[in-house]
C-alpha positions as CSV (number, residue, x, y, z in Angstrom):
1,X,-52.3,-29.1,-45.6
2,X,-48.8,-27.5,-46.0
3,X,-47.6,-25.4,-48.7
4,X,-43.9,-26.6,-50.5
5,X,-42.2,-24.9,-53.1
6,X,-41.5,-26.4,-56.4
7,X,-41.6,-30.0,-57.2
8,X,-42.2,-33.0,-55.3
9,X,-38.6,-34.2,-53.6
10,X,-39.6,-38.1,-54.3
11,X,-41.2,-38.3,-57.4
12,X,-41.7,-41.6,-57.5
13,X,-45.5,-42.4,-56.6
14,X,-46.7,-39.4,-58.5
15,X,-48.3,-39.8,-62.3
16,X,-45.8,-39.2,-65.8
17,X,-48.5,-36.4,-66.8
18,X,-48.3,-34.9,-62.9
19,X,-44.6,-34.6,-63.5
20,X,-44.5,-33.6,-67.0
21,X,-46.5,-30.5,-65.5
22,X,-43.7,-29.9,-63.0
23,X,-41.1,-30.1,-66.3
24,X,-42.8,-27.4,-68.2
25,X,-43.2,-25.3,-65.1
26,X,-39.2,-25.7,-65.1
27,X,-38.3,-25.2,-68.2
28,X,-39.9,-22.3,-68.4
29,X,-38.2,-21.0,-65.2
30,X,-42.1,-20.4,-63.6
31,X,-41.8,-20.3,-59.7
32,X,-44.7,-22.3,-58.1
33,X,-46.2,-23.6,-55.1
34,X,-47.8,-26.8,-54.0
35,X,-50.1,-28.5,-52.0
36,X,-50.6,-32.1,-51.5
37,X,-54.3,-33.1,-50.2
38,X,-56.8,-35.6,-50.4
39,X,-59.0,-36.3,-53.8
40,X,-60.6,-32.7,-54.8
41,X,-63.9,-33.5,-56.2
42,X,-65.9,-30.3,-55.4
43,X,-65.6,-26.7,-55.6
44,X,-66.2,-26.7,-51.9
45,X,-63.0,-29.2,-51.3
46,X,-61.0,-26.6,-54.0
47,X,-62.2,-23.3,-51.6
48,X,-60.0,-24.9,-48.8
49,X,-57.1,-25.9,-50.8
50,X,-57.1,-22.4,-52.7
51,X,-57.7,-20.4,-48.9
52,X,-54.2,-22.3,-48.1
53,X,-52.2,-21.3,-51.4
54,X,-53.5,-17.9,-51.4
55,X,-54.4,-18.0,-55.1
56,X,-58.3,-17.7,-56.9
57,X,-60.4,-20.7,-56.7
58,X,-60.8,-21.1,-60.6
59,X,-63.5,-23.5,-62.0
60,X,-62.5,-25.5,-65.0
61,X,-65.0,-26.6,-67.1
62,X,-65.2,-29.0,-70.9
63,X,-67.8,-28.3,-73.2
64,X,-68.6,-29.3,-76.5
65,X,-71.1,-28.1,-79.3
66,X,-74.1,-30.3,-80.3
67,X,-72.5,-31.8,-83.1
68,X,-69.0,-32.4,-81.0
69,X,-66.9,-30.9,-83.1
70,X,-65.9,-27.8,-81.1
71,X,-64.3,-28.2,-77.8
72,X,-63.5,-25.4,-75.2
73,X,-61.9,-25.5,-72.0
74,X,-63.6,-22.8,-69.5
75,X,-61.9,-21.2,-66.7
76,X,-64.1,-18.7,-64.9
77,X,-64.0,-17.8,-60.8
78,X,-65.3,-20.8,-58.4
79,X,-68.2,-18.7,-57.1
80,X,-69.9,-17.7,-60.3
81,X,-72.7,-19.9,-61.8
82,X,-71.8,-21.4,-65.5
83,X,-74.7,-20.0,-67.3
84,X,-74.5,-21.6,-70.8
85,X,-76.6,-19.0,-72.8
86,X,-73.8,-16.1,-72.0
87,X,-71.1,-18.5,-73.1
88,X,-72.9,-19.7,-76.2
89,X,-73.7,-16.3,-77.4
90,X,-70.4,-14.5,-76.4
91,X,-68.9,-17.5,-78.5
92,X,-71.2,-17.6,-81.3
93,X,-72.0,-21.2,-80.5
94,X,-75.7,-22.0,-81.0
95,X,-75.8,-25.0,-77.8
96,X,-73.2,-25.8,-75.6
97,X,-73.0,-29.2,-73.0
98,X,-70.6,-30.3,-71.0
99,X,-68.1,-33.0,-72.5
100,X,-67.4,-36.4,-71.8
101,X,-65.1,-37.8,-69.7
102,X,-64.1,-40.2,-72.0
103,X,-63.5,-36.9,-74.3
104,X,-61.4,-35.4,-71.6
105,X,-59.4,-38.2,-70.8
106,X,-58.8,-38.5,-74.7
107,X,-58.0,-35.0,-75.8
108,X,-56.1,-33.6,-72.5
109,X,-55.1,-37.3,-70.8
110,X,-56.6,-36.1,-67.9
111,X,-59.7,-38.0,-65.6
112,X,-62.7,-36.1,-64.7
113,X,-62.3,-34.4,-61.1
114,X,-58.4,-33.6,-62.7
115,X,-59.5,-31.1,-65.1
116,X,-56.9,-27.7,-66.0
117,X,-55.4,-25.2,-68.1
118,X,-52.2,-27.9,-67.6
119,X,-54.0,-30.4,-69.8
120,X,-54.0,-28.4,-73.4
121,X,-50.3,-29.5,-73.3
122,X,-51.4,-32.5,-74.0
123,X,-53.7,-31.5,-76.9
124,X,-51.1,-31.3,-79.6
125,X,-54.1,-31.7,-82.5
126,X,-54.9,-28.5,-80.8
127,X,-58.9,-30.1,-80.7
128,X,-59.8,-27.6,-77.7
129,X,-60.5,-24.0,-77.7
130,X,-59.2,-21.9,-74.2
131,X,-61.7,-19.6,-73.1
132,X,-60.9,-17.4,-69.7
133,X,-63.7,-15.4,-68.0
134,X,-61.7,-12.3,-67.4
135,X,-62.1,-12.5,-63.7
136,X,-60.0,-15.1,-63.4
137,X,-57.2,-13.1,-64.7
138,X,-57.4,-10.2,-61.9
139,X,-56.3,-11.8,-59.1
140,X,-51.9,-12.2,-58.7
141,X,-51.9,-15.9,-58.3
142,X,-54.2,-18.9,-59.8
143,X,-54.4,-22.3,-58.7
144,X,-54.6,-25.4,-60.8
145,X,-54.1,-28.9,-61.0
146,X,-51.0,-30.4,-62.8
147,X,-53.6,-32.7,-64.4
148,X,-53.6,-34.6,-60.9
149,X,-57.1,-34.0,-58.3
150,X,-54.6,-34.9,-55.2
151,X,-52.3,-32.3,-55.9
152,X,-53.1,-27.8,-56.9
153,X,-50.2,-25.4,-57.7
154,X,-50.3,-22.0,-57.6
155,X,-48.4,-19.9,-59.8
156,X,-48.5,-16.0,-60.8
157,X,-51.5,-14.9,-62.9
158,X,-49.2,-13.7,-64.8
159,X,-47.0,-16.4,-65.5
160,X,-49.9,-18.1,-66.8
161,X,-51.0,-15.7,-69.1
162,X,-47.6,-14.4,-70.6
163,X,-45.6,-17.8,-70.6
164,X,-47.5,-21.0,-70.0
165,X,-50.6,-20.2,-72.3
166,X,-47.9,-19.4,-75.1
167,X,-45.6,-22.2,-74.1
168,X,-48.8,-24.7,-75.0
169,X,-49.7,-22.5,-77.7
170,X,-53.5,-22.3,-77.1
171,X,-54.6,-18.1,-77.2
172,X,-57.4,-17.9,-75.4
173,X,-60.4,-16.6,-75.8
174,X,-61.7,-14.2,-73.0
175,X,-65.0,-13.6,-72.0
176,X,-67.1,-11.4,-69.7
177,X,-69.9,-13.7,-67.8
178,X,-72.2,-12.1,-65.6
């Protein structure tokens, strides 16, 4: 795997919501890194990709209420075991499940395996709730998917925080999980 800078010089076999990633990243003059790489479909996979770009290995996970009417997108640290009952409680949610695929691919256009902060700027009924296990937040870079599995960028922690989570105008909610 080799780390580039910026975009992808040939565009032309990459997605319209991999590149719209790379045109908010742009516009809002965030410098970034990328690796190219095979179909990430485990954490393990993600450990190897985030060891190359330096950044946290960040889980991302869609759950839903039991009635499905309340949707939130979980980033918390690769390592840690999701533990639903600390999530619920720290949210005030009675029961918490994961969420579809279907759901994902219909609220944030993204596939399952694809899953990122990047997708809530495609949520513009604003349908999902961002939720950030504080963790995730110490480290100077994060890595993520621009809604893509065969593809993880890494940008400043900060960058997220103080201009992409404003930019797709979702506050997040942060959390402490054990």
């Amino acid at each position: 795997m080799e780390l580039f800078k910026g975009r992808p010089e040939n565009a032309n076999d990459r997605l319209a919501k991999e590149i719209r990633v790379y045109d908010l990243l742009d516009r809002l003059n965030i410098e970034y890194h990328r690796v190219d790489h095979q179909a990430a479909m485990t954490m393990e996979a993600c450990v190897e990709i985030d060891r190359v770009l330096q950044a946290a290995t960040c889980k991302n996970l869609l759950l839903c209420n039991r009635q499905k009417t309340d949707f939130y997108l979980l980033l918390m640290p690769g390592d840690k075991v999701f533990q639903t009952k600390e999530l619920s409680a720290q949210l005030g949610v009675s029961r918490l499940s994961f969420a579809s695929g279907e759901t994902m691919e219909e609220f944030l256009d993204i596939t399952p395996g694809s899953l990122s902060v990047m997708g809530l700027m495609n949520d513009m009924d604003f349908r999902v709730k961002l939720v950030i296990d504080a963790p995730i937040l110490d480290g100077e870079f994060i890595g993520f998917h621009p809604c893509i599995n065969t593809t993880t960028l890494r940008v400043k922690t900060k960058d997220l925080t103080e201009k992409i989570v404003p930019a797709i105008e979702h506050t997040p909610t942060i959390v402490n999980l054990p």
